[in-house]
Legacy VTK file of the C-alpha trace (Angstrom):
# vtk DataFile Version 3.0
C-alpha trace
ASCII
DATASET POLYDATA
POINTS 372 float
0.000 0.000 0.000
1.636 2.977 -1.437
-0.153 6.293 1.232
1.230 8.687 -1.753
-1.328 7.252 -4.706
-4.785 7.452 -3.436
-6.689 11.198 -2.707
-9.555 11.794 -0.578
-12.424 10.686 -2.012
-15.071 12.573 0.349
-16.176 15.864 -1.590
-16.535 18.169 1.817
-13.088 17.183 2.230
-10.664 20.008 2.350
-8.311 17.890 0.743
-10.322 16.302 -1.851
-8.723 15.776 -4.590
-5.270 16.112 -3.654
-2.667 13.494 -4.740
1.122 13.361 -2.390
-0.349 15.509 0.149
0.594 13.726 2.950
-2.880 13.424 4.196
-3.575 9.626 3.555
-2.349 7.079 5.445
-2.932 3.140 6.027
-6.233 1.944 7.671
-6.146 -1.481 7.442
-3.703 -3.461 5.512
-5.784 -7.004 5.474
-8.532 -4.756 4.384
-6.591 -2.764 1.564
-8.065 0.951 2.946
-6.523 4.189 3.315
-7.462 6.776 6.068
-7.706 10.636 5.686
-6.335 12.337 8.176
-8.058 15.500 7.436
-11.641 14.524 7.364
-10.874 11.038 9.239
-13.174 8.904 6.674
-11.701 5.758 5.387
-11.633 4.022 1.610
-11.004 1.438 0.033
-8.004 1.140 -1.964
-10.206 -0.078 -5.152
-12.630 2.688 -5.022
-12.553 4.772 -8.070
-11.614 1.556 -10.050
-13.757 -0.767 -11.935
-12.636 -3.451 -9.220
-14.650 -1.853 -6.475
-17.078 -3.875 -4.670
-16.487 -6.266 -6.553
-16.384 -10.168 -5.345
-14.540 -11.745 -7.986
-10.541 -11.482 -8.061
-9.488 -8.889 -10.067
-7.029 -11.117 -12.019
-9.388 -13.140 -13.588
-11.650 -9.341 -14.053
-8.397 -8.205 -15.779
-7.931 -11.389 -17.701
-11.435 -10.938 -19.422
-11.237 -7.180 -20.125
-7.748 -8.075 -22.135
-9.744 -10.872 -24.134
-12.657 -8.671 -24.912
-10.236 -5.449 -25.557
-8.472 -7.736 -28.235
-11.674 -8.567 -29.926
-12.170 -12.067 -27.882
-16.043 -13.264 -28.146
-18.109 -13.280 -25.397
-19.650 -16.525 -25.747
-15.987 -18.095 -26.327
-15.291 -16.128 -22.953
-18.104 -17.199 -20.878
-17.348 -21.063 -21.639
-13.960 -20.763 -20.859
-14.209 -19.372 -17.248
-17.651 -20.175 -16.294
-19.082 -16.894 -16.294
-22.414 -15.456 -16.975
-22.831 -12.781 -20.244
-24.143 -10.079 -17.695
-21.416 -10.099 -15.645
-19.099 -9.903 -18.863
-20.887 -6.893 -19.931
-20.840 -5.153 -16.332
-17.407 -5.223 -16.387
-17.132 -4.267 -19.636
-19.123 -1.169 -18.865
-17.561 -0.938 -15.450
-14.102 -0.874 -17.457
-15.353 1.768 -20.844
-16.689 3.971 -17.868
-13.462 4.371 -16.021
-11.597 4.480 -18.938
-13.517 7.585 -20.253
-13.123 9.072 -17.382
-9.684 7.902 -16.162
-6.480 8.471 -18.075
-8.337 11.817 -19.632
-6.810 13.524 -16.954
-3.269 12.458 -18.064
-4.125 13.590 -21.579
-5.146 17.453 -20.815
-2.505 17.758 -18.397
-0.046 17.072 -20.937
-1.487 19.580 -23.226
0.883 18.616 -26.236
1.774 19.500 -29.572
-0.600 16.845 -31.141
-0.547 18.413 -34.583
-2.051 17.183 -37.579
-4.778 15.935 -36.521
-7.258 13.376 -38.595
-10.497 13.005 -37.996
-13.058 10.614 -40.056
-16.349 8.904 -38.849
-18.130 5.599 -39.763
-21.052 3.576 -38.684
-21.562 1.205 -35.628
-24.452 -1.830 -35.645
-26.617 -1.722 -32.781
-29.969 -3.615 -32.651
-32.194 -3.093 -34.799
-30.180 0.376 -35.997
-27.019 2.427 -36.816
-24.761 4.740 -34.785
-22.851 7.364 -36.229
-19.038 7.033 -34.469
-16.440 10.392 -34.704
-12.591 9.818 -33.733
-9.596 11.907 -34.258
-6.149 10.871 -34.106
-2.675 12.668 -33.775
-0.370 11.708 -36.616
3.041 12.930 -35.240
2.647 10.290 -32.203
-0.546 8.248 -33.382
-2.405 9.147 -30.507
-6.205 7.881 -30.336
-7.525 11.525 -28.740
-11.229 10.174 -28.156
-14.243 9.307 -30.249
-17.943 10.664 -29.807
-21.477 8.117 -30.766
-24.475 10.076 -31.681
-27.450 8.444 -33.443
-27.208 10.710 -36.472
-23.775 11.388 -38.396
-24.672 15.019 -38.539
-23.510 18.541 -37.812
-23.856 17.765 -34.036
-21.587 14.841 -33.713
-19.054 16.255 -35.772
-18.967 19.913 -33.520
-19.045 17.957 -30.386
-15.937 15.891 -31.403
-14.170 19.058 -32.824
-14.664 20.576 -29.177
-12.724 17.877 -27.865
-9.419 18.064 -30.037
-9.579 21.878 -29.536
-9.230 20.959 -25.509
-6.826 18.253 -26.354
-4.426 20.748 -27.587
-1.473 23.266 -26.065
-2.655 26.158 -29.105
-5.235 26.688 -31.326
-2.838 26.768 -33.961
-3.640 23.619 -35.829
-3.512 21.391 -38.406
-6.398 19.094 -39.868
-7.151 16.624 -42.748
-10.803 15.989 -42.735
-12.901 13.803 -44.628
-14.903 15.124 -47.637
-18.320 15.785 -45.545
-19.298 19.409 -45.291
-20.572 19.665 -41.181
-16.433 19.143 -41.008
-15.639 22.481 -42.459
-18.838 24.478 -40.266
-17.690 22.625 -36.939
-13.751 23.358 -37.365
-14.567 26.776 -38.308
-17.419 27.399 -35.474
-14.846 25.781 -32.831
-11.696 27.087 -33.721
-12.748 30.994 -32.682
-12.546 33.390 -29.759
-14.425 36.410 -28.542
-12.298 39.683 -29.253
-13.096 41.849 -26.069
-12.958 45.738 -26.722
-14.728 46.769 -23.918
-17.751 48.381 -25.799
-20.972 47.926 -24.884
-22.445 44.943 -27.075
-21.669 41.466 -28.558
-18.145 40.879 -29.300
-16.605 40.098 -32.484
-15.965 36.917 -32.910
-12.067 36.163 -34.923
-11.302 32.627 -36.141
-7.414 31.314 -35.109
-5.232 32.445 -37.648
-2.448 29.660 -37.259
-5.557 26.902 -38.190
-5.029 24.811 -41.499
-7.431 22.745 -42.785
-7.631 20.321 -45.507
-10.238 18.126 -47.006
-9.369 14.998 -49.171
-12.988 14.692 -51.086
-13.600 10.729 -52.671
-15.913 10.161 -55.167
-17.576 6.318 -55.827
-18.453 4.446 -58.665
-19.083 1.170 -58.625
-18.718 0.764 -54.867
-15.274 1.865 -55.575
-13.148 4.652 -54.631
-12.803 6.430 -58.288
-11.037 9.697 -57.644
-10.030 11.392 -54.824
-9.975 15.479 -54.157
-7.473 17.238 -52.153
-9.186 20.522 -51.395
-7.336 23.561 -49.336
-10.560 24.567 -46.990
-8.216 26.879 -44.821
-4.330 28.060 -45.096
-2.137 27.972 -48.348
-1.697 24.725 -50.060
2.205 24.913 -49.149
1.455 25.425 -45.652
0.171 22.330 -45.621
2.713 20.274 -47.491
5.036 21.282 -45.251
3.609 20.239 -42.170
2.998 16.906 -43.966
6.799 16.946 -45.054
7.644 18.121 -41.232
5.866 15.327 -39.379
6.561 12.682 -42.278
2.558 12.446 -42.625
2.767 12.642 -46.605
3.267 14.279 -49.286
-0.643 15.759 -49.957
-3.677 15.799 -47.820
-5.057 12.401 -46.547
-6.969 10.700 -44.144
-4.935 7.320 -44.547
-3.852 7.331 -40.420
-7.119 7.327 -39.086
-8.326 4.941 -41.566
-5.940 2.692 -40.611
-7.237 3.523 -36.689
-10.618 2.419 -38.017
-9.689 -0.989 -39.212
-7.626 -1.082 -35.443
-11.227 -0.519 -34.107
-12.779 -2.562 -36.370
-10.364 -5.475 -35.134
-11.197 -5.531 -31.681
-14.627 -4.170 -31.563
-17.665 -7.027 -33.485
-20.033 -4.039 -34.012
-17.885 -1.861 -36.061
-17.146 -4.964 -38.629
-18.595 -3.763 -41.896
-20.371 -7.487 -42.852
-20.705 -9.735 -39.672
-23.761 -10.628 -37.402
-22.271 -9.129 -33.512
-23.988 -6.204 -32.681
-23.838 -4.352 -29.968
-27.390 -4.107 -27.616
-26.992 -0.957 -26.577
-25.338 2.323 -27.440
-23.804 2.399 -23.752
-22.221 -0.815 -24.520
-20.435 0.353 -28.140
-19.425 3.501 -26.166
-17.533 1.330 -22.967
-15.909 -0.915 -26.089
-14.612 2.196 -27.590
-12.743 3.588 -24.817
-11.439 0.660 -23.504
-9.802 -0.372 -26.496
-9.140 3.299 -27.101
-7.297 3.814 -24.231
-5.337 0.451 -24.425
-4.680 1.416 -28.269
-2.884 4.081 -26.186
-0.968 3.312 -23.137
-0.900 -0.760 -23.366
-0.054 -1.966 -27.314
3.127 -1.374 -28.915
3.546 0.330 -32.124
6.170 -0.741 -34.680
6.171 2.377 -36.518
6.872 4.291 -33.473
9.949 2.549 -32.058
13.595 3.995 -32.271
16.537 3.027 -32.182
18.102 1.863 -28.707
21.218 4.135 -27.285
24.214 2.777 -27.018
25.530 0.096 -25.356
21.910 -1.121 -25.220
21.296 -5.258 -25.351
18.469 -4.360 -27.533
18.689 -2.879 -31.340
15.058 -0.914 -30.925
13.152 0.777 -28.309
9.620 -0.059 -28.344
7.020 2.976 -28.029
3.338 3.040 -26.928
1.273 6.141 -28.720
1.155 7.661 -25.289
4.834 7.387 -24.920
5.581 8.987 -28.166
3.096 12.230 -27.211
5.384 12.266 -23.512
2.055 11.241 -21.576
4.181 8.678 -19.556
7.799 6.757 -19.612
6.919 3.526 -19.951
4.342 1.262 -21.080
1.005 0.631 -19.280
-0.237 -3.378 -18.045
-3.798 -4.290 -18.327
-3.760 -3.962 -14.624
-2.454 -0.286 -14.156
-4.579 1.130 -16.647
-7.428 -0.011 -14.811
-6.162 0.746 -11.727
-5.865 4.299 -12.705
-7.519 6.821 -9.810
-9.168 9.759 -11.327
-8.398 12.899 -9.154
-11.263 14.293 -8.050
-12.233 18.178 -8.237
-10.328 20.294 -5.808
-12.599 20.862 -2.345
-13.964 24.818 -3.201
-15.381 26.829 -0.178
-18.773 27.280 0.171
-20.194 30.984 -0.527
-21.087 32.609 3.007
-23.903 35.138 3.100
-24.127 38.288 4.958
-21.566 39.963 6.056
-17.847 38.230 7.108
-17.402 37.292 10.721
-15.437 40.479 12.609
-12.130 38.140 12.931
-11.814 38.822 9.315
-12.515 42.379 9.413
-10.029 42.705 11.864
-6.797 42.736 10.141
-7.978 44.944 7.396
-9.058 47.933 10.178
-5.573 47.244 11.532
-3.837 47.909 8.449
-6.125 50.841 7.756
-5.498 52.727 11.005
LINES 1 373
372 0 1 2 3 4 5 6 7 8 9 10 11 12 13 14 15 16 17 18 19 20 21 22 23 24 25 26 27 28 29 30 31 32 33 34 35 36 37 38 39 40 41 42 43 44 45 46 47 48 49 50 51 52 53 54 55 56 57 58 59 60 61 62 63 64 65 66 67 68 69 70 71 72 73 74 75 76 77 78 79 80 81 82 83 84 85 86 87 88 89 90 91 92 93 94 95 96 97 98 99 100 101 102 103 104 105 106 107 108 109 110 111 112 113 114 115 116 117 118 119 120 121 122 123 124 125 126 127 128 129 130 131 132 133 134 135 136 137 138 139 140 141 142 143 144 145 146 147 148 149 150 151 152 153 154 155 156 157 158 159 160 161 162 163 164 165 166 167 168 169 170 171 172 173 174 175 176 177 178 179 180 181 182 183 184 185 186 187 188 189 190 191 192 193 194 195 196 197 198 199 200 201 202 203 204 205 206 207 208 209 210 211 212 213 214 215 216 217 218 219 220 221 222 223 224 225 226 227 228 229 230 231 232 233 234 235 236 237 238 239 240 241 242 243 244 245 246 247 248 249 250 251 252 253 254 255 256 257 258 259 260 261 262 263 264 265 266 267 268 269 270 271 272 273 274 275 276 277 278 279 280 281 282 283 284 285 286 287 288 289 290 291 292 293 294 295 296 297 298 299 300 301 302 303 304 305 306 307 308 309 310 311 312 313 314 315 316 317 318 319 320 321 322 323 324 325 326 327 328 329 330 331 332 333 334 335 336 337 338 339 340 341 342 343 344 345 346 347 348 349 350 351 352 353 354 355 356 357 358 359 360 361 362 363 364 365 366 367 368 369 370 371
């Protein structure tokens, strides 16, 4: 029991919140709980985990989520270990929960240079209907930066996933290869702006980021075939963008080939998203868990070949293997099953509650003091 990992997990907590304070300490060992010393409430070293509360070992919890995260079927999963569908699906949405929650901490407080960005979307079978899916993806380090289901592939799905690479990154300086839909254009160029504040009385203007480039690549069918393809310039100079392709060794012209290839990563692991195949998911809570579990291991757990490098020195190995997450500087080393489910979410910082009236006289005191 490490004191220095868990935080407080009582929201009227003054030190809610709070990682390395010094505040927690060990309760009970046998028990696996930690101790606050601020508020004096005790918890459970699992709590805030998908293992909490729950009876069965967490090896064998662990064990499953792997299987299912690497596209294992549930009925080959329930006759191997005994186990019942519904509890394969509670942990499954036990696990997609925390994981949409969890390491999206460690993401935004890395704030990095994630630049180009692709971004595509694609359908997901549920029963008896389709989903529209959204995901973007960092070229430069291959990082999976989220993915948004809406029951339309419209303007609104598109908007709210733009929102989230706009909070993913340091500046608003970026650049994008889109897809050839038009709600891509209307939500990069809604997002992508900022109130300019003059002080006069009335609504602001409102200036789109000059430093954003965006490019579309446009395909056109025939036959159920790709028959051309369109590289249009939607936002910057056409050289702009080539050399940010040429800097980041992300082409030569505009494409969506990375996230495609991210798709076909999904489509690997997650039944629904298969284009011709009978799984389907039952509901559109259980698509979204799938997503971010094997989202987030795509991340922090799997190796990438195209990322590694080549090992210093004096090293007994000739490469050194790189996760996405690794690559963006998100962490050192690479993630087990285990610790990216273990993962503790800090909770919101404890904020004083607003007191009316007038403030107590041993706060007025000082300030008379300093006036006379």
């Amino acid at each position: 029991m490490n004191p220095q990992t868990p935080c407080c997990h009582n929201p009227d907590c003054r030190a809610s919140g709070q990682v390395g304070q010094g505040n927690m300490g060990g309760h009970s060992r046998a028990e696996q709980r930690y101790r606050c010393a601020t508020c004096g409430q005790t918890f459970a070293a699992t709590q805030g985990t998908p293992f909490y509360r729950l009876r069965t070992a967490a090896d064998l919890v662990t064990l499953v989520l792997t299987l299912r995260c690497h596209g294992g079927p549930t009925h080959a999963i329930v006759a191997a270990f005994g186990l019942d569908e519904r509890t394969v699906a509670a942990w499954l949405t036990r696990a997609g929960q925390h994981c949409q929650q969890g390491p999206q901490h460690v993401v935004q407080q890395g704030q990095g240079d994630l630049q180009p960005v692709q971004a595509a979307e694609r359908w997901g079978k549920l029963g008896g209907r389709r989903v529209g899916l959204a995901m973007a993806r960092a070229v430069p380090s291959r990082l999976w930066l989220g993915g948004v289901i809406s029951p339309h592939r419209d303007l609104v799905l598109i908007t709210t996933l733009v929102q989230g690479v706009r909070s993913w990154g340091r500046s608003l300086t970026m650049r994008v290869c889109v897809h050839g839909r038009a709600s891509y254009v209307t939500a990069f160029l809604r997002v992508f702006r900022d109130p300019v504040h003059t002080g006069r009385p009335g609504r602001p203007r409102v200036v789109l980021e000059a430093g954003l480039l965006l490019g579309q690549g446009v395909k056109r069918y025939g036959k159920r075939r790709v028959a051309s393809v369109e590289h249009r310039v939607v936002r910057g100079t056409e050289a702009a963008i080539a050399t940010v392709l040429a800097t980041t060794h992300s082409g030569t012209r505009i494409n969506t080939a990375d996230v495609e290839r991210l798709n076909a990563t999904f489509r690997a692991s997650l039944a629904p998203l298969v284009r011709r195949g009978r799984a389907l998911a039952h509901t559109e809570a259980a698509l979204s868990a799938g997503m971010w579990l094997v989202g987030w291991a795509y991340n922090f757990c799997w190796w990438q070949e195209g990322l590694r490098q080549r090992a210093p020195a004096g090293a007994p190995w000739k490469w050194q293997e790189r996760t996405p997450a690794m690559a963006a500087g998100l962490t050192g080393h690479r993630w087990t099953m285990r610790e990216l489910l273990c993962d503790q979410v800090p909770l919101p910082g404890w904020v004083a509650p607003k007191r009316r009236g007038r403030p107590p006289k041993r706060v007025l005191q000082p300030a008379i003091a300093v006036a006379t």
